[in-house]
N, C-alpha and C positions, 0 to 999 in steps of 0.2 A: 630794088634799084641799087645802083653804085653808092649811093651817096646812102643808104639804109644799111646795107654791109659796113661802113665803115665804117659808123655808129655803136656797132656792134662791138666792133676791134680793140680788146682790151674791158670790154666788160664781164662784169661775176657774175656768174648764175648760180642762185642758191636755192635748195628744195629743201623739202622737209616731206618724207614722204611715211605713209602707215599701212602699208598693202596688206591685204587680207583676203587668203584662196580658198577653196576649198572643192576637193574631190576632182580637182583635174587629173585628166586621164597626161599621164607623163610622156608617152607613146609620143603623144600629140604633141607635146609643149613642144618636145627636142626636134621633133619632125618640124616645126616650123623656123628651129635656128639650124637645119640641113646636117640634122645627123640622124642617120639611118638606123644605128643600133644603138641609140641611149636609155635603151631601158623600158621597164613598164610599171605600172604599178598605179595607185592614187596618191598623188599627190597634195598636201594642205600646208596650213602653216599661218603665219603674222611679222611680222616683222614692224619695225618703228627706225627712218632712216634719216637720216640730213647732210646735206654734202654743200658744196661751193666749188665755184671753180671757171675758168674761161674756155673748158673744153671740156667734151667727154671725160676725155683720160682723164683729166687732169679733176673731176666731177667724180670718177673713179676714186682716184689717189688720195681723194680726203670725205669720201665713205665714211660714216660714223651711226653706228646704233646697234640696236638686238635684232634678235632673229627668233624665231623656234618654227622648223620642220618640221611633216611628218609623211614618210611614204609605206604606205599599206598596201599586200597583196601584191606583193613586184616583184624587180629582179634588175640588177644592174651589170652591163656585162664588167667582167674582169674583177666582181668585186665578192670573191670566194676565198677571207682571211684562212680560211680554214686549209686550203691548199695550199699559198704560201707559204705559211707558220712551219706545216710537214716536212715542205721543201727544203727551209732552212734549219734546221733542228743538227744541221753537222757539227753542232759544237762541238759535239761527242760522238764521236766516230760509233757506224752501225746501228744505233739511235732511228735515225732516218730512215736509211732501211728498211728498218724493222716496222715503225710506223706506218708509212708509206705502202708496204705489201698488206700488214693488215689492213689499212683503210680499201684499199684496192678490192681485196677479199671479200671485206663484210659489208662496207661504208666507202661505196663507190662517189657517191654525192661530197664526201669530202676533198674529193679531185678534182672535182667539176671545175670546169673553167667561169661558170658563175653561178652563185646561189638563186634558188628561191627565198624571198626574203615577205618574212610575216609581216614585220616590221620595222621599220627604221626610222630614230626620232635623234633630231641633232639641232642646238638648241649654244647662245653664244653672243659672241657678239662683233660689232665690225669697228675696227682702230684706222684710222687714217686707209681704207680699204684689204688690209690685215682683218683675215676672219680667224677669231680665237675659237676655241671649240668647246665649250666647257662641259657638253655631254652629249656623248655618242653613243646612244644602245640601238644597234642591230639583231633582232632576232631572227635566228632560220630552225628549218625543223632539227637541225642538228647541233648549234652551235648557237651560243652569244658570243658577242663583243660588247665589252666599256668600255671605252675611251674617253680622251682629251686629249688637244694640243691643239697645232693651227692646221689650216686649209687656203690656198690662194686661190686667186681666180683662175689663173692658168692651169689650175690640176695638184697643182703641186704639194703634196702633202707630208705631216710627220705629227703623227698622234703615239698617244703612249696608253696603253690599257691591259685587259686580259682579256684571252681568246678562251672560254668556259666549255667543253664539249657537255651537252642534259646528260644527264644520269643516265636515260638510256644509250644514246650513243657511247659515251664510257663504258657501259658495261658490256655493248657488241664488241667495241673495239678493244676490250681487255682479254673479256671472257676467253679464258683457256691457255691465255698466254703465260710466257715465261720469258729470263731473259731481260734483255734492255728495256723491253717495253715495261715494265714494273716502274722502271721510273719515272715514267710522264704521271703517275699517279699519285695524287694524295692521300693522304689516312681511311678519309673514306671512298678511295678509289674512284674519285671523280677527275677527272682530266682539266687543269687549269693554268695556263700559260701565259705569264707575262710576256708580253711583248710591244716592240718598239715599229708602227709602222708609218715607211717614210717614199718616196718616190712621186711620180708624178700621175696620175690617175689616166689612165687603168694601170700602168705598169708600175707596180707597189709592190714592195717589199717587206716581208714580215718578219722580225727577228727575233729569235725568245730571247730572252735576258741571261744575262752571263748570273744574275744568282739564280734563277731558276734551274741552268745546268748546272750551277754547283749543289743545289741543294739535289738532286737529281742523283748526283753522285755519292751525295753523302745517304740516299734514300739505300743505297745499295751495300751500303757497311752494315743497316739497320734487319738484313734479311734471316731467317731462320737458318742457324746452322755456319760455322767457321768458313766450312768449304764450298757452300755456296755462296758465301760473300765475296771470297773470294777468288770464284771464278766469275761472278758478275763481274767483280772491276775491272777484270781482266779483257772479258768482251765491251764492256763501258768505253774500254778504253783503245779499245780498236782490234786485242790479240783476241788470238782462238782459248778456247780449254786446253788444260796439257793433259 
């Protein structure tokens, strides 16, 4: 009734909520908020929430508690750090490149426009509707990711971590190589990349760390031999051999 609506009008609604899922199919979930490609996988997790507020949004906007996720056996589209990270690697001219053709060649899957993912567990907490991230590990058959940082509701993201290629993917994607690509590698020639990733989901952006290319660079003075070091820096740095 009219006069039960306005009752309402300027009232606080407060929850206190502790939800608890387990082994939903994701496919499903997303399909029921009308989105045709959100993924797949199982889905679990807990959380512990409490909010207040005279509206939705605003029920939203003062969000408060933990979380911990978990999705096994899926796949997210657009969510393949491993091809962005490639993509941006220009810090250092021909780098890219070089990376890039290898992957292509050996390690096609690092292109892909989205992973297969083992597992994903992302775990944290919610500030006045601000989701802080306090741990993100992603595993695929080729690649981790760590992270932290935040996540919004609307997508919008900016975590900071290392993108790890497994030991075997490192050593397809080395194996034989010469050149720039020596230095996306560590002592034990394992591929390990900090990186900054920020944008609004799916459209994310992964950026290695400017000490990473510098150490990158300096990996390249450390090589056997005067004149191969110094023709590495010279292709590092964008020229040909003389």
């Amino acid at each position: 009734s009219e006069t039960w609506q306005q009752g309402l009008v300027g009232a606080v609604l407060t929850a206190a909520l502790q939800p608890e899922w387990s082994g939903i199919d994701l496919s499903r979930l997303v399909a029921l908020v009308g989105d045709r490609n959100g993924g797949r996988g199982v889905f679990s997790g807990h959380a512990s929430l409490e909010t207040s507020g005279t509206s939705l949004d605003a029920a939203i906007d003062n969000l408060n508690g933990a979380f911990d996720a978990q999705l096994g056996d899926g796949a997210l589209p657009g969510l393949n750090v491993a091809r962005v990270t490639l993509a941006n690697l220009d810090g250092i001219p021909k780098l890219e490149e070089a990376a890039v053709g290898r992957a292509r060649e050996r390690l096609p899957e690092l292109l892909a426009q989205t992973s297969d993912i083992g597992s994903l567990r992302v775990s944290g907490t919610v500030n006045e509707g601000r989701i802080q991230i306090g741990e993100l590990r992603l595993d695929t058959r080729h690649y981790v990711l760590d992270a932290h940082g935040r996540f919004a509701f609307d997508g919008d993201t900016d975590l900071e971590g290392t993108l790890s290629l497994t030991p075997d993917a490192s050593r397809t994607l080395m194996s034989g190589s010469g050149g720039v690509l020596q230095a996306l590698a560590g002592s034990d020639e394992q591929v390990r990349i900090p990186i900054s990733v920020h944008g609004r989901y799916p459209d994310l952006r992964s950026a290695p760390s400017s000490d990473f290319l510098a150490d990158a660079a300096a990996r390249a003075v450390r090589l056997p031999g005067h004149d191969r070091a110094a023709s590495f820096l010279r292709r590092l740095l964008g020229g040909g051999d003389d």
